[in-house]
C-alpha positions in Angstrom: 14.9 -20.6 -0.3 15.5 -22.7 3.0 17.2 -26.2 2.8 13.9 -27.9 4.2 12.1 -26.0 1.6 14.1 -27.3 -1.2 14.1 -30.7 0.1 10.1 -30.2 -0.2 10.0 -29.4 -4.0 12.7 -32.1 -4.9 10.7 -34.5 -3.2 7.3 -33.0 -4.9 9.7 -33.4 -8.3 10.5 -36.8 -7.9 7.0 -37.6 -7.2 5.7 -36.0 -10.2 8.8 -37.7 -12.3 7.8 -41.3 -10.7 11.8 -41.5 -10.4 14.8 -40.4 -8.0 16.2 -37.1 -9.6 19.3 -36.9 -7.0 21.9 -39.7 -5.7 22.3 -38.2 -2.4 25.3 -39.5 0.4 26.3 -37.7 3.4 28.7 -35.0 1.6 27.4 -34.0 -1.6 24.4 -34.4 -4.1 24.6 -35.6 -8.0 22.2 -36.0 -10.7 21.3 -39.3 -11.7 20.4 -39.8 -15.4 17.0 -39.0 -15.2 18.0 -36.1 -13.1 20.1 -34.5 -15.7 17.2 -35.4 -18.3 14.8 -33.5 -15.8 16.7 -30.6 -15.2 16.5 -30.1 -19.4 12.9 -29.9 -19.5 12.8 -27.5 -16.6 15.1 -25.6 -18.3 13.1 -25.6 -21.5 10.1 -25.0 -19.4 11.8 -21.8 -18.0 12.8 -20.4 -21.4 9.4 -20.7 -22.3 7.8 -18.4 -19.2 10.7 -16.0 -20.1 9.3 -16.1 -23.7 5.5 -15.5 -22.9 6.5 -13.5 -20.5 8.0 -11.0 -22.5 5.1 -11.2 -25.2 2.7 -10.6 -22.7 4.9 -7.1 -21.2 4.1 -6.0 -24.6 0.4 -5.9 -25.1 -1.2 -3.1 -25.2 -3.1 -3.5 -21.7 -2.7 -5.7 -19.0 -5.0 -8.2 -19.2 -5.8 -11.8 -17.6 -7.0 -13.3 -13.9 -4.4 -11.5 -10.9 -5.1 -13.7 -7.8 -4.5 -11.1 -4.6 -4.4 -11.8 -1.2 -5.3 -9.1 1.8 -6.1 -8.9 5.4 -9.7 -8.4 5.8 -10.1 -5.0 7.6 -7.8 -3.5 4.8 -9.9 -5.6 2.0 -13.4 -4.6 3.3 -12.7 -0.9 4.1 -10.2 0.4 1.7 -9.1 -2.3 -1.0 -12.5 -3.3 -2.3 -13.7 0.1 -2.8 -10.5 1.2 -4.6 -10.9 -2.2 -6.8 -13.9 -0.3 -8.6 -11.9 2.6 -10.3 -9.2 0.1 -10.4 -11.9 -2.1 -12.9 -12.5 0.6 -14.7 -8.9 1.8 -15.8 -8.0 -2.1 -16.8 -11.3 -3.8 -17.4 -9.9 -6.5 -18.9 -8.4 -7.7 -15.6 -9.9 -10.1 -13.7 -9.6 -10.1 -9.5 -9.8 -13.3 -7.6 -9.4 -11.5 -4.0 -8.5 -14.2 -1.3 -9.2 -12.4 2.2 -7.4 -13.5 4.9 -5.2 -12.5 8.0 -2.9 -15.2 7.8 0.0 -14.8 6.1 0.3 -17.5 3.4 2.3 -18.5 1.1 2.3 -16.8 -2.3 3.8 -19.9 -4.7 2.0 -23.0 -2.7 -1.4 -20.5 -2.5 -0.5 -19.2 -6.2 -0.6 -15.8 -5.2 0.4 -13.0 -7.6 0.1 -10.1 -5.1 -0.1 -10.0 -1.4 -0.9 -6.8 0.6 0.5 -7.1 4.0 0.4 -4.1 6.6 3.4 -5.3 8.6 6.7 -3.6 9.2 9.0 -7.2 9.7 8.6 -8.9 6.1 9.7 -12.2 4.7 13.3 -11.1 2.9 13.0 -14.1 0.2 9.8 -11.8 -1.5 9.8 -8.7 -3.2 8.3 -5.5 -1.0 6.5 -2.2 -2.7 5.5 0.2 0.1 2.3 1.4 -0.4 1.5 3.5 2.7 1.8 3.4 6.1 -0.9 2.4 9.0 -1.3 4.3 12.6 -3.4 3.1 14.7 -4.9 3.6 18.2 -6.8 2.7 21.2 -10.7 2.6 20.9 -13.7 2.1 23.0 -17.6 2.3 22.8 -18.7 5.3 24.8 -21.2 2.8 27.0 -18.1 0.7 27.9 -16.2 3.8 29.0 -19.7 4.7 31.3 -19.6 1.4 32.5 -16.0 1.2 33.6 -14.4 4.5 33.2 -11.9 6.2 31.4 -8.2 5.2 31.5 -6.2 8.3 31.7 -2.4 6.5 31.6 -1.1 3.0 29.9 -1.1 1.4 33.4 -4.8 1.8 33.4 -4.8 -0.6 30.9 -4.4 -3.6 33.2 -7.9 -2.9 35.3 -9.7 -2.9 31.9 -11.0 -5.8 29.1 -8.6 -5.1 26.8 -9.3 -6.9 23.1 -6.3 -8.4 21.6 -5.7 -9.5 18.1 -4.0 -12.6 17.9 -2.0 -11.7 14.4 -0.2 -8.3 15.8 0.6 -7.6 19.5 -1.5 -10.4 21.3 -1.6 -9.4 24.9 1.6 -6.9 24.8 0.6 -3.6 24.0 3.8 -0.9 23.0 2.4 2.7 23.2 4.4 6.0 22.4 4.2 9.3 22.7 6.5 11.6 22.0 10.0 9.8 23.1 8.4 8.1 25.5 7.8 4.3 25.2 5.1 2.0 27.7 4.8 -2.2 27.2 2.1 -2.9 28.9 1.0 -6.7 29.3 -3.4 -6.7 28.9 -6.0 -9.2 29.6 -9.4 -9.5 28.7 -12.0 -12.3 28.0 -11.8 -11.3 24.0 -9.1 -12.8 21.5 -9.1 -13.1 17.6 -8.0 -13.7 14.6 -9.6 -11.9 12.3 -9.6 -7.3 12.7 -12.9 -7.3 11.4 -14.0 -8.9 14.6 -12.0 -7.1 17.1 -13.5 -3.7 15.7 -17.0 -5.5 16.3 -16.4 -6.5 19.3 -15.2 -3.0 20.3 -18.7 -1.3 18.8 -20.4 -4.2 20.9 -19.2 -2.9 24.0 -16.7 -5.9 25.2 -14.0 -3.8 26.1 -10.8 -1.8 24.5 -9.4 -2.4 20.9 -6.2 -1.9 19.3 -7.8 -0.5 15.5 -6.0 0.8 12.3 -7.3 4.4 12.2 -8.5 4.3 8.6 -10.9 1.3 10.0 -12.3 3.4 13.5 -11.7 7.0 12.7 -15.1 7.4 10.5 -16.8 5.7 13.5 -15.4 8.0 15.8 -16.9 11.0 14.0 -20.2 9.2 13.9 -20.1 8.4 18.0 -19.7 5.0 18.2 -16.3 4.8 19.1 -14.1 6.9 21.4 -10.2 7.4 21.2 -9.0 5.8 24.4 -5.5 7.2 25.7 -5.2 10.1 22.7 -2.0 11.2 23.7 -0.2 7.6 23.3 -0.2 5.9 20.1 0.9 2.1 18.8 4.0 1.6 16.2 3.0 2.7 13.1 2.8 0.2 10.3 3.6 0.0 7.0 1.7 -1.5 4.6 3.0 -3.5 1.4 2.9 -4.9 -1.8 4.5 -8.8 -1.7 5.2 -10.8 -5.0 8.0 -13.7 -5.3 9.8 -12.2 -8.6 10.4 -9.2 -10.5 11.2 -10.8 -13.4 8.1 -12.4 -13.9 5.7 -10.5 -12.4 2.8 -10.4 -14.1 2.0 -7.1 -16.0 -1.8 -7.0 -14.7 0.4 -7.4 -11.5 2.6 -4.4 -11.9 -0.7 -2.2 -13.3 -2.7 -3.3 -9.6 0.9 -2.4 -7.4 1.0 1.0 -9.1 -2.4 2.0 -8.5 -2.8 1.0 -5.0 0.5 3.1 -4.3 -1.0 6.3 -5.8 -4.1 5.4 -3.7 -3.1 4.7 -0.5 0.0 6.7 0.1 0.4 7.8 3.6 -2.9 8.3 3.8 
């Protein structure tokens, strides 16, 4: 935890307490009485978690409310779907599924589970692999009539490119084989959101950077087209994120599991 983070929470602390917690001078911090008295009940309050805790790891089936978080291309095309076998193996675990693309944070948002597709993670939270992510370059076939077919990276710069806001902005890295392009796009299209950039790509604005799980199946039905095929963006990975192993949540640990069974390198 960062220093300005724990500042935050002591400050919180002594809010909740009504009471300073810490005499604090220029070299050193010390528990004033009420401090000490504090750090008892937390304490207790810690031996307590550990103790339900370990009840819970022993019921039979995981059970209770798991609150996940997930970006919302991954959400609408591959995690929801998978969340209906996943309700039938453990029906008595409830899913409160909070969709975004920004990455929050799992104790202020109380988040038991966050699935990230990212390859650069935060190193203060726990990190399951669950599969990777390749993606490519994809068009609507009318956009391509309308302004042809770019047949090298430079291309790129003569054509409305789409960018997504969370992952590359307006710097594009393409590969193929050991070769490696950065090429710097513009277009009149940004967001936030990937649900939107793959809309705005089968609404004929211009050229999107798309997971392939989300734009392949439109491919095969016509609606997109494969832009550049032989040069391909950095693969991500995509991950489970919690805060702690040790108390993890059981219904937690059942959810983590079957997602990396499900989307293993797919």
């Amino acid at each position: 935890m960062s220093r300005a983070m724990a500042s935050r929470y002591i400050a919180s602390m002594e809010d909740w307490s009504g009471t300073r917690l810490l005499h604090r001078t220029t070299r050193q911090l010390s528990l004033t009485s009420a401090g000490e008295r504090v750090l008892e009940l937390c304490r207790e309050i810690v031996r307590v978690a550990d103790a339900v805790t370990e009840v819970a790891s022993r019921a039979d089936t995981p059970h209770g409310l798991l609150r996940v978080t997930a970006p919302s291309i991954l959400a609408e095309v591959q995690l929801i779907p998978l969340l209906s076998n996943f309700a039938d193996l453990y029906p008595r675990i409830r899913i409160d599924l909070q969709i975004t693309d920004r990455t929050v944070d799992l104790v202020q948002d109380r988040i038991d589970v966050a699935i990230r597709i990212a390859n650069h993670l935060d190193p203060s939270l726990i990190a399951k692999r669950l599969g990777q992510c390749p993606s490519r370059l994809y068009a609507s076939p009318r956009y391509l009539t309308a302004y042809g077919i770019p047949t090298r990276p430079e291309d790129l710069n003569a054509h409305r490119c789409l960018t997504y806001t969370h992952l590359g902005g307006t710097e594009w890295t393409l590969k193929r084989h050991e070769a490696q392009v950065v090429v710097q796009v513009m277009g009149g299209f940004q967001t936030n959101d990937a649900l939107a950039l793959r809309c705005a790509a089968l609404s004929d604005l211009g050229i999107a950077m798309l997971p392939r799980f989300a734009a392949d199946p439109i491919v095969e039905a016509n609606k997109l087209v494969v832009v550049l095929p032989g040069w391909e963006p950095t693969t991500l990975a995509i991950h489970a994120l919690y805060v702690s192993r040790r108390h993890l949540p059981m219904a937690a640990r059942a959810l983590i599991d079957f997602l990396a069974t499900r989307l293993r390198d797919k």
